[in-house]
C-alpha positions as CSV (number, residue, x, y, z in Angstrom):
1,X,29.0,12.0,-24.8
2,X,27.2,12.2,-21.3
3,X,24.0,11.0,-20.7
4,X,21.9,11.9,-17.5
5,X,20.0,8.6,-15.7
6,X,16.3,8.8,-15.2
7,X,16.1,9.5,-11.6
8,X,12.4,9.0,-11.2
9,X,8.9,10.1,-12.5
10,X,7.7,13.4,-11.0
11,X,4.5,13.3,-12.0
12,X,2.4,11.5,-14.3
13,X,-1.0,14.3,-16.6
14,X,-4.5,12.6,-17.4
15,X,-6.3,14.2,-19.8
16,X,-9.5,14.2,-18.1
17,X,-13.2,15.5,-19.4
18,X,-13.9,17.8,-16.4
19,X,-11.8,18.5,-13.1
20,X,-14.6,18.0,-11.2
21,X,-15.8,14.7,-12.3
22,X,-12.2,13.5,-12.6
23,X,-11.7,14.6,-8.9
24,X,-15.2,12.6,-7.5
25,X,-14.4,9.6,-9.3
26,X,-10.8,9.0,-8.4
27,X,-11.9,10.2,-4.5
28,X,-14.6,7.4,-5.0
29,X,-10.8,5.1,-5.0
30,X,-8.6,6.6,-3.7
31,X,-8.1,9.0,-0.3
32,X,-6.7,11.8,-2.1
33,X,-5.1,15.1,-1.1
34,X,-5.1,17.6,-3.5
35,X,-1.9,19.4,-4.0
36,X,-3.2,22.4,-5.9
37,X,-5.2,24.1,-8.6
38,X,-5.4,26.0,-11.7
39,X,-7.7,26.8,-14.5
40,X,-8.3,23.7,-16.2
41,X,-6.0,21.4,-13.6
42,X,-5.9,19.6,-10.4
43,X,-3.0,18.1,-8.8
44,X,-3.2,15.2,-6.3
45,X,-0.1,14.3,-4.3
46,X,1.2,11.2,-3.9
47,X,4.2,11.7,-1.1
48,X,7.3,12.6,-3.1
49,X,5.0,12.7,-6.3
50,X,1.9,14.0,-7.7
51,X,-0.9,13.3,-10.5
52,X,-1.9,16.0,-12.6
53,X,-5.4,15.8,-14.0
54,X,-5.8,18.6,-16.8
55,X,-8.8,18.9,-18.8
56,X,-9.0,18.8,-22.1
57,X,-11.2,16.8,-25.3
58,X,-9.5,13.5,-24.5
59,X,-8.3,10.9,-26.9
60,X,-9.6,7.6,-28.1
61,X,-8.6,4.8,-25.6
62,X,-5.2,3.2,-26.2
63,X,-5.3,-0.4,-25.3
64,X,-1.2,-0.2,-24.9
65,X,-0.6,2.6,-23.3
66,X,-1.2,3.3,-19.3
67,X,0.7,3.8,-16.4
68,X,1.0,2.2,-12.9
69,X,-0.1,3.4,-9.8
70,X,1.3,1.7,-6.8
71,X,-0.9,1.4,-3.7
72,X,-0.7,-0.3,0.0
73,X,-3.8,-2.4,-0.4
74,X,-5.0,-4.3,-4.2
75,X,-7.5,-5.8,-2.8
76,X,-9.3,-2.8,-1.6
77,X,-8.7,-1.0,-4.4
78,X,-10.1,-3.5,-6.4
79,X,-13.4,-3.4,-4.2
80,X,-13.6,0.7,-4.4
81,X,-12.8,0.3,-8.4
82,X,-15.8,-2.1,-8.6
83,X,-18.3,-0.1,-6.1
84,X,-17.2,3.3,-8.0
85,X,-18.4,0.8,-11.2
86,X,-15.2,1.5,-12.7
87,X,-14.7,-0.4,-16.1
88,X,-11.6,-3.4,-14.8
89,X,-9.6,-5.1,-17.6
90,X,-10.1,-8.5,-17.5
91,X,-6.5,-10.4,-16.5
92,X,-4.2,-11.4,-14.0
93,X,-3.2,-7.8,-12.4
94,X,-5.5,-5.2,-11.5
95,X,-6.1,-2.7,-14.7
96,X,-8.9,-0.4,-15.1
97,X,-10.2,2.7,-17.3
98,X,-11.0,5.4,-16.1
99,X,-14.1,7.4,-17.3
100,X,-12.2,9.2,-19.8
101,X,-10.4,6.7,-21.4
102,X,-7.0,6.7,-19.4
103,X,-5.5,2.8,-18.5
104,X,-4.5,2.1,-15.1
105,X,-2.5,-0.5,-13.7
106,X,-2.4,-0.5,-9.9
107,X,0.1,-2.8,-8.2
108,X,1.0,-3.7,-4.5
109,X,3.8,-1.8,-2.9
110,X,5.1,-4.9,-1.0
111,X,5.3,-6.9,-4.3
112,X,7.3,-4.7,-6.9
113,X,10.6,-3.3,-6.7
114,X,9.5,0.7,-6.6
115,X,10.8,1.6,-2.9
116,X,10.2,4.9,-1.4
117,X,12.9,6.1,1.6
118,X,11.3,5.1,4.9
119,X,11.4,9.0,6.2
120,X,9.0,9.4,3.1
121,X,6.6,6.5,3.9
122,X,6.5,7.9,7.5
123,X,5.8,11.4,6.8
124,X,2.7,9.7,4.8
125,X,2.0,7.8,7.5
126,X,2.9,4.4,6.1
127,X,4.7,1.7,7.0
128,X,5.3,-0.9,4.5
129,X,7.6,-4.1,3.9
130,X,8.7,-6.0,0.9
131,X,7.9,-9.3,-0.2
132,X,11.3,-11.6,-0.5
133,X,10.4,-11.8,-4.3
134,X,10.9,-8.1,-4.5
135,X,13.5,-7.8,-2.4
136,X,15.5,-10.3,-4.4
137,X,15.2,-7.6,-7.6
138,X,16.7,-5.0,-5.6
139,X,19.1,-6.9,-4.2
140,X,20.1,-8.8,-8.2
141,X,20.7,-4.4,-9.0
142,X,22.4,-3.3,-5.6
143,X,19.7,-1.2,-4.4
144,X,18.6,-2.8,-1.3
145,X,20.6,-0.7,0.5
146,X,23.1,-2.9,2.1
147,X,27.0,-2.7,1.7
């Protein structure tokens, strides 16, 4: 039997409190460009990609479950997490919870192997490299382009 491959993730819904709230503290982070609305839902692009906060009664934190985010600069994130008085996971990586209870991981685009098309990091105005450790994984699964 056939099986389709996972491609890629579209988009990634937060349960969130209130829109509003959700909106100001993640714009408190991150420079955000909203991508629509609707009652009860924001959507914030990410290039290719988008978040979709919804609200809703939330659930009781997880300490398992999360998802990354991947971002140009750790660092600076790290310095907006800890001015927006964001609650960070004690650790080697850069985790945090948001104020309704969703885990975040945020890692460094040059350091992992997720890879957007250069035509896509231009049209958001970016242009980043890879360290050799991450090239290396693409390279080990044939997806560094070359050949």
């Amino acid at each position: 039997m056939a099986r389709t491959r996972l491609v890629g993730i579209n988009h990634v819904a937060l349960e969130v409190g209130d829109i509003e709230e959700a909106l100001a503290f993640y714009e408190r982070i991150f420079e955000l460009e909203l991508r629509g609305r609707m009652r009860g839902a924001a959507f914030i692009d990410m290039g290719d990609q988008f978040i979709a906060l919804m609200e809703g009664p939330g659930q009781p934190p997880d300490r398992a479950r999360h998802f990354g985010l991947v971002v140009d600069d750790k660092e600076t994130t790290r310095r907006a997490l800890e001015d927006a008085g964001a609650e960070i996971v004690p650790g080697r990586g850069l985790d945090f919870r948001d104020p309704w209870g969703n885990n975040v991981q945020v890692v460094q685009y040059d350091e992992v192997q997720f890879t957007k098309p250069e035509r896509i990091l231009r049209g958001m105005g970016l242009e980043l490299g890879k360290t050799e450790k991450a090239l290396a994984e693409l390279r080990e699964k044939g997806l560094d382009g070359a050949g």
